[in-house]
LOKOLDREN-62019 format. One record per residue: chain; residue in one letter; x, y, z of N, C-alpha, C, O, CB in turn. Coordinates in steps of 0.05 Angstrom, whole numbers, plus 5000, padded with zeros to 4 digits. Glycine has a CB too. Example, Ala and Ser with C-alpha at 12.3 -4.5 7.8 and 13.67 -1.06 7.14 Angstrom:
// residues 2
{"A", "A", {5264, 4886, 5156}, {5246, 4910, 5156}, {5264, 4934, 5156}, {5285, 4934, 5169}, {5226, 4911, 5181}}
{"A", "S", {5257, 4955, 5142}, {5273, 4979, 5143}, {5258, 5001, 5157}, {5268, 5023, 5161}, {5282, 4988, 5114}}
END
This chain:
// residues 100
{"A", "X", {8838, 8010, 5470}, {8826, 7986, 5480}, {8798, 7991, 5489}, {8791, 8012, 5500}, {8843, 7974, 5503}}
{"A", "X", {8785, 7974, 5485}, {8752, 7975, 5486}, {8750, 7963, 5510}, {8762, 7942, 5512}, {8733, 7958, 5462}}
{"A", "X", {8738, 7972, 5529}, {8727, 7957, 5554}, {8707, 7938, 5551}, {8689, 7939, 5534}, {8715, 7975, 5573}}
{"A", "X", {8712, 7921, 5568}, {8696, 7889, 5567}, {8663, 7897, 5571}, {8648, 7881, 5561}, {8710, 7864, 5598}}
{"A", "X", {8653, 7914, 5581}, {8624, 7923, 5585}, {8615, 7930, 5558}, {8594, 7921, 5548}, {8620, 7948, 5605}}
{"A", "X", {8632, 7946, 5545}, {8619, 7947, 5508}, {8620, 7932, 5496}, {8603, 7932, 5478}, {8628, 7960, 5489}}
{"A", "X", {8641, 7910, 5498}, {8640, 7883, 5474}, {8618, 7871, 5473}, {8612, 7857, 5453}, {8661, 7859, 5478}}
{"A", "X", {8596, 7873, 5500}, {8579, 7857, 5508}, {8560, 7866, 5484}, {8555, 7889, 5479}, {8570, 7860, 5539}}
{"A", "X", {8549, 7842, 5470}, {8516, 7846, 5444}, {8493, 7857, 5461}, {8496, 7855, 5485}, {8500, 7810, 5428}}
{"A", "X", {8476, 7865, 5452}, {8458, 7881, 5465}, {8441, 7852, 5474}, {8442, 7828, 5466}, {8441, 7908, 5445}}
{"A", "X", {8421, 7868, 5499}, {8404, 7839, 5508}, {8385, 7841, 5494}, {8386, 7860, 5478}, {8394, 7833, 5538}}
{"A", "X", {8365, 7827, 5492}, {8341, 7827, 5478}, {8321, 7834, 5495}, {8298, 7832, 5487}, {8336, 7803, 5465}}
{"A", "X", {8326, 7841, 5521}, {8301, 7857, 5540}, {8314, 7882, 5537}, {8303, 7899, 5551}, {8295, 7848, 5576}}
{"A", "X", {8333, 7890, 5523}, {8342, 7920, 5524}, {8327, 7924, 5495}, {8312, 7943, 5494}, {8380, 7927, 5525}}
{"A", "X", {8328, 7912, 5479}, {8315, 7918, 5446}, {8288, 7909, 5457}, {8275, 7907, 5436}, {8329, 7897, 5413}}
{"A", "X", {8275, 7903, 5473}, {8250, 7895, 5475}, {8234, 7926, 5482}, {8214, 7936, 5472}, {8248, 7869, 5498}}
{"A", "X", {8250, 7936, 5503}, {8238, 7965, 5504}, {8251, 7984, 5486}, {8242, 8007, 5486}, {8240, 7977, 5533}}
{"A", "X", {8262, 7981, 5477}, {8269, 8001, 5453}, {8246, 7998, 5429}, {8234, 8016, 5417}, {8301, 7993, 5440}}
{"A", "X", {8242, 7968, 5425}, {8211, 7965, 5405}, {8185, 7980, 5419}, {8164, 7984, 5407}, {8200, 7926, 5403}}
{"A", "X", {8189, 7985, 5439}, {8166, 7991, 5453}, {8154, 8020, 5452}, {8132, 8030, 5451}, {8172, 7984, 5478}}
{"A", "X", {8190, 8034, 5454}, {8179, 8061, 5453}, {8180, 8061, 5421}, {8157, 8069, 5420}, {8198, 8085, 5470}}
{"A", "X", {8185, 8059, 5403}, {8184, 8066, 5376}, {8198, 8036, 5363}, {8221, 8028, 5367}, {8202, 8097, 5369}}
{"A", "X", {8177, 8023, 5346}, {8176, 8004, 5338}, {8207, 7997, 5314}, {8218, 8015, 5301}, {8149, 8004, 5329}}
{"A", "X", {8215, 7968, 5314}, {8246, 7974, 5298}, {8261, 7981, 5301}, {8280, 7979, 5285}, {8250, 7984, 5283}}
{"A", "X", {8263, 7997, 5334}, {8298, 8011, 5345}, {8303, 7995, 5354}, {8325, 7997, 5366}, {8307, 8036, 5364}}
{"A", "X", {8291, 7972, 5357}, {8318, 7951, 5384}, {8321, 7933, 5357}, {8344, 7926, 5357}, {8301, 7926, 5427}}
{"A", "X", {8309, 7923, 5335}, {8329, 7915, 5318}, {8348, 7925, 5317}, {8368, 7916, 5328}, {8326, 7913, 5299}}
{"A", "X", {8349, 7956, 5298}, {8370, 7963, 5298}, {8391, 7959, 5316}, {8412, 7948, 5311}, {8366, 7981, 5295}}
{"A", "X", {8383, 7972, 5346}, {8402, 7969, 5362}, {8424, 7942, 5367}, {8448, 7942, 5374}, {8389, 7974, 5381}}
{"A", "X", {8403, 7919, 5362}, {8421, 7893, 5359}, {8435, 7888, 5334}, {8447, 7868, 5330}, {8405, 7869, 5363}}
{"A", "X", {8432, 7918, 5308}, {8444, 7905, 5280}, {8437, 7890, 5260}, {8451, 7879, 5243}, {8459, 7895, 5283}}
{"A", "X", {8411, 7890, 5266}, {8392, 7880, 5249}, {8381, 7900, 5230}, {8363, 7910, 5244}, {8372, 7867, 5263}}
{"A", "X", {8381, 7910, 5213}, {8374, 7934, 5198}, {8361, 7932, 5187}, {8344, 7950, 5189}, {8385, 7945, 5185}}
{"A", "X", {8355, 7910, 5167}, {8333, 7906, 5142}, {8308, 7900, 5167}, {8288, 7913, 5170}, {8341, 7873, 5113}}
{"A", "X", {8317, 7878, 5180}, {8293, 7869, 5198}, {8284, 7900, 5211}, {8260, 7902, 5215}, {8304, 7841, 5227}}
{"A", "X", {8297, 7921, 5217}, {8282, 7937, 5238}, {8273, 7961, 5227}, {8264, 7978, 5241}, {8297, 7943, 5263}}
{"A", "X", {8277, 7964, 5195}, {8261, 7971, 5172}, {8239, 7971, 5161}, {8227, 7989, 5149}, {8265, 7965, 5161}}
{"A", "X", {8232, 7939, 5167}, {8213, 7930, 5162}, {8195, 7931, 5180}, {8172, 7931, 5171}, {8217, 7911, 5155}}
{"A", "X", {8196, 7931, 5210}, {8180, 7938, 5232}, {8175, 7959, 5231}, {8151, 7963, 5223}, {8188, 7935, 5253}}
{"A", "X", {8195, 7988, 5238}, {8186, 8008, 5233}, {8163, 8015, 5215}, {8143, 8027, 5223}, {8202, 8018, 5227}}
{"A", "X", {8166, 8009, 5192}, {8154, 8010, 5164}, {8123, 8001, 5174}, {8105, 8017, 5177}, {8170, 7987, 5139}}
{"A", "X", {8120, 7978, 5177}, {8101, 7948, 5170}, {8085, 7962, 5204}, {8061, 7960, 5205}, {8125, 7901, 5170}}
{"A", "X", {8097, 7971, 5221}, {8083, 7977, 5244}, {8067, 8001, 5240}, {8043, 7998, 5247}, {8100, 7980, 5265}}
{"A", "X", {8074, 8024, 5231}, {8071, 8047, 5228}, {8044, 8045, 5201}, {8021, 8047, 5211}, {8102, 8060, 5221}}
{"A", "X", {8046, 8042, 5178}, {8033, 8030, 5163}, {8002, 8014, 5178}, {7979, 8021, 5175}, {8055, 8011, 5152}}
{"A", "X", {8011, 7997, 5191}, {7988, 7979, 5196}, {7965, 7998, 5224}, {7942, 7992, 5230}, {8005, 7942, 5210}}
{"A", "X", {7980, 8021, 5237}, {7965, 8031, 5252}, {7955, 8050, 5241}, {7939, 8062, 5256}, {7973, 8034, 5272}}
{"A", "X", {7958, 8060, 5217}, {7943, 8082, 5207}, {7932, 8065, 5192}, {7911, 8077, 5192}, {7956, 8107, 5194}}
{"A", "X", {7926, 8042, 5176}, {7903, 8032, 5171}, {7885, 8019, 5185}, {7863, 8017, 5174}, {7906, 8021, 5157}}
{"A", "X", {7887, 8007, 5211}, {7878, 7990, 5227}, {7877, 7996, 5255}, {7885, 7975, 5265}, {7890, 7969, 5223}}
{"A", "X", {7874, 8008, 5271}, {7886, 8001, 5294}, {7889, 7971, 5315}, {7907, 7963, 5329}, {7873, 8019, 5306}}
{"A", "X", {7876, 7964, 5311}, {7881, 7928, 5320}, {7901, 7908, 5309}, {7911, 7888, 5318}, {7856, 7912, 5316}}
{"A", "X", {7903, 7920, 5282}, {7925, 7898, 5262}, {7942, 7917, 5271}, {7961, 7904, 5280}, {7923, 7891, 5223}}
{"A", "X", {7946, 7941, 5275}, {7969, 7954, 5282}, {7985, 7945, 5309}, {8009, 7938, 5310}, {7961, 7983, 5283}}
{"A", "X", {7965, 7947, 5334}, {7975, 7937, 5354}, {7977, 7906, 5358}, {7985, 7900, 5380}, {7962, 7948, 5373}}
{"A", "X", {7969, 7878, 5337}, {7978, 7848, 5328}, {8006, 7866, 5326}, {8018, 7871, 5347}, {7960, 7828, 5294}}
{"A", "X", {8019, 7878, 5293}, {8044, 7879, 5293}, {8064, 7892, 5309}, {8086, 7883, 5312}, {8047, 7886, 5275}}
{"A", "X", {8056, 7912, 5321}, {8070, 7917, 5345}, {8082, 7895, 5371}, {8104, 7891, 5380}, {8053, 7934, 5357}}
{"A", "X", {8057, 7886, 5376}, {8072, 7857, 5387}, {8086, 7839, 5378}, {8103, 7828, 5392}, {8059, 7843, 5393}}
{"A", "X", {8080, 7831, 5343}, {8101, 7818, 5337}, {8132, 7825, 5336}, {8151, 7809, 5339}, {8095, 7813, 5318}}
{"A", "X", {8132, 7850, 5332}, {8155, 7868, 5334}, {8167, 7868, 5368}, {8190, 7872, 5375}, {8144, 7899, 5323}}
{"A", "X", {8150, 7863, 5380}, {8159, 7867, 5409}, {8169, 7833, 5412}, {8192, 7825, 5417}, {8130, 7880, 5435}}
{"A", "X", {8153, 7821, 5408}, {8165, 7782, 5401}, {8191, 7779, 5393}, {8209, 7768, 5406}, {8148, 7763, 5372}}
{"A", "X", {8195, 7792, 5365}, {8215, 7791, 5357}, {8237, 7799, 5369}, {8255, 7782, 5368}, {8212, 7798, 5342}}
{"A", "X", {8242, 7824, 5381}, {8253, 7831, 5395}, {8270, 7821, 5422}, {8294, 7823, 5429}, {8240, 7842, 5397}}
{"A", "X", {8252, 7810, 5430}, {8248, 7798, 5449}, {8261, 7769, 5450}, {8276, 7760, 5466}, {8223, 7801, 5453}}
{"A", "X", {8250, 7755, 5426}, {8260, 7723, 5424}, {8282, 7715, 5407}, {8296, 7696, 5411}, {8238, 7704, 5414}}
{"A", "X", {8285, 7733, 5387}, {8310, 7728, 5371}, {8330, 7752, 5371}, {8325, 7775, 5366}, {8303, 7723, 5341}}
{"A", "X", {8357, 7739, 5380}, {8380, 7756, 5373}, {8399, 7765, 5350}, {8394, 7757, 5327}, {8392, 7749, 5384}}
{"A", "X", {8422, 7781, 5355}, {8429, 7786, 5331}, {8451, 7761, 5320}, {8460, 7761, 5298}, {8442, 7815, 5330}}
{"A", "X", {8457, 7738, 5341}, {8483, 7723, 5329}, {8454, 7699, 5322}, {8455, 7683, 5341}, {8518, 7712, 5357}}
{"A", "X", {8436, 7693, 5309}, {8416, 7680, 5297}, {8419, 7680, 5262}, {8423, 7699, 5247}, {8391, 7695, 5308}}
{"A", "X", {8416, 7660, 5256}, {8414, 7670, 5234}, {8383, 7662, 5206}, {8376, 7669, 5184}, {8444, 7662, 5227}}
{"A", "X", {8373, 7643, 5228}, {8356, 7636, 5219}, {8326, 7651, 5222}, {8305, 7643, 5213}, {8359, 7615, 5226}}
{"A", "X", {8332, 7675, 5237}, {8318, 7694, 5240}, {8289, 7700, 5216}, {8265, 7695, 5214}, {8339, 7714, 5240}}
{"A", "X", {8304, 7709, 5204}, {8287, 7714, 5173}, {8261, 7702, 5166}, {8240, 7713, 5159}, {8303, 7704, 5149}}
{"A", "X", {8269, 7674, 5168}, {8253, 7658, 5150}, {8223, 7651, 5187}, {8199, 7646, 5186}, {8281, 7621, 5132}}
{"A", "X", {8242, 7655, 5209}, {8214, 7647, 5228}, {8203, 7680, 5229}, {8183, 7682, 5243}, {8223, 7630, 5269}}
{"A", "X", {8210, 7702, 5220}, {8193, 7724, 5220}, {8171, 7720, 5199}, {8147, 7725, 5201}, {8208, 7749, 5216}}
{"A", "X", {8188, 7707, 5174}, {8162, 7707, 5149}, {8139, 7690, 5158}, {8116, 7691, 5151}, {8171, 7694, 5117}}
{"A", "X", {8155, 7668, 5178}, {8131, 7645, 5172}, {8115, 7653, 5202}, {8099, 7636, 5209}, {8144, 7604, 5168}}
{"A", "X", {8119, 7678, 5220}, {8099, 7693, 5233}, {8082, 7713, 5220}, {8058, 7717, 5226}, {8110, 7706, 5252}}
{"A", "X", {8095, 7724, 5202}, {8083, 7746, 5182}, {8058, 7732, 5170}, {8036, 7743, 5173}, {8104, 7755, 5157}}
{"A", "X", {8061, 7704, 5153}, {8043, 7696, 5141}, {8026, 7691, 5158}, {8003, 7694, 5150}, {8047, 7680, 5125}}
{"A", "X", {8028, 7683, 5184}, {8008, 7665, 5200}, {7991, 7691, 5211}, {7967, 7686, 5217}, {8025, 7643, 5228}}
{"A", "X", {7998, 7719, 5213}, {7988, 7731, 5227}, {7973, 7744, 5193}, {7954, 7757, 5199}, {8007, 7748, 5252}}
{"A", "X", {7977, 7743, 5170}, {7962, 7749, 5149}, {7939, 7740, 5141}, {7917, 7750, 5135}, {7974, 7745, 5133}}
{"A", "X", {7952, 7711, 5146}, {7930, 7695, 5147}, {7897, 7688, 5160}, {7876, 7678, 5152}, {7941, 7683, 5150}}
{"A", "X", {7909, 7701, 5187}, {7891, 7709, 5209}, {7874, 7734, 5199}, {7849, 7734, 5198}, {7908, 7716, 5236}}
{"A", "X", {7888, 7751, 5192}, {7866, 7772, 5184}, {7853, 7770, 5155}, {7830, 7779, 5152}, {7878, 7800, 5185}}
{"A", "X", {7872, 7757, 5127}, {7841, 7743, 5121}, {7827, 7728, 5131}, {7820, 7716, 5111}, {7837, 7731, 5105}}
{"A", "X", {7818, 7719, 5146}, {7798, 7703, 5162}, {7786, 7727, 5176}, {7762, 7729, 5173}, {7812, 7678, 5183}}
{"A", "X", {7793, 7739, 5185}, {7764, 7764, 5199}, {7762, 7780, 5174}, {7742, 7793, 5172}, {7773, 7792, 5231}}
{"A", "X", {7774, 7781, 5159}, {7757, 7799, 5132}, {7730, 7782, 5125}, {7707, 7788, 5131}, {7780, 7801, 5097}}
{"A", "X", {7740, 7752, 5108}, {7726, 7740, 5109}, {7699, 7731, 5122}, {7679, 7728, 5109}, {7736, 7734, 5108}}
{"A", "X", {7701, 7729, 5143}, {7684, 7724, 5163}, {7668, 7755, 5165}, {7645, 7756, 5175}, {7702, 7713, 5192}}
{"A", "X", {7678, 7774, 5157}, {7664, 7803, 5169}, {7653, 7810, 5189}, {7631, 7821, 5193}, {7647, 7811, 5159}}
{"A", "X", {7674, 7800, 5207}, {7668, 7799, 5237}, {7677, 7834, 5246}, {7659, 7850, 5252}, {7691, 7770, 5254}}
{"A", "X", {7703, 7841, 5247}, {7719, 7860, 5245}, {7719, 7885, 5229}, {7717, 7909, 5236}, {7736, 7850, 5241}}
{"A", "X", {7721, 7875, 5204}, {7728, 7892, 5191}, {7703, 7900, 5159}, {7708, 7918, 5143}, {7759, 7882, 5186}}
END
């Protein structure tokens, strides 16, 4: 028999610092896998090319974390449509050649 303290889903201020120390473990931790794949990945990635777009996705990763859980299921589709918005943003400082 499983004690009632483990059945409990993880909180999302517990995966919020888990994104924190290493980006994509508090997905995982809530069972989100592809999603905390893709952070890992997409975070890691963006700070060895950028450091400022790196630390944008880190926060989104910490957002995420933070605002959506694992019994969600509509998850997916409001990460893409943050993904694009924050893409979108940085073509606009390419563009602009403000930044970069």
């Amino acid at each position: 028999m499983v004690p009632p303290d483990l059945e409990k889903p993880p909180t999302n201020l517990a995966c919020t610092i888990f994104n924190f120390m290493l980006p994509g473990v508090g997905q995982l931790f809530q069972g989100r896998v592809i999603i905390g794949l893709f952070w890992s990945f997409a975070v890691a990635t963006t700070y060895i090319i950028y450091l400022p777009v790196g630390l944008a996705f880190h926060s989104l990763c910490l957002l995420d974390g933070l605002i959506f859980g694992p019994s969600k299921p509509d998850n997916l589709m409001k990460l893409i449509g943050g993904i694009l918005v924050l893409v979108a943003f940085i073509y606009y400082l390419i563009l602009r050649n403000d930044y970069f």
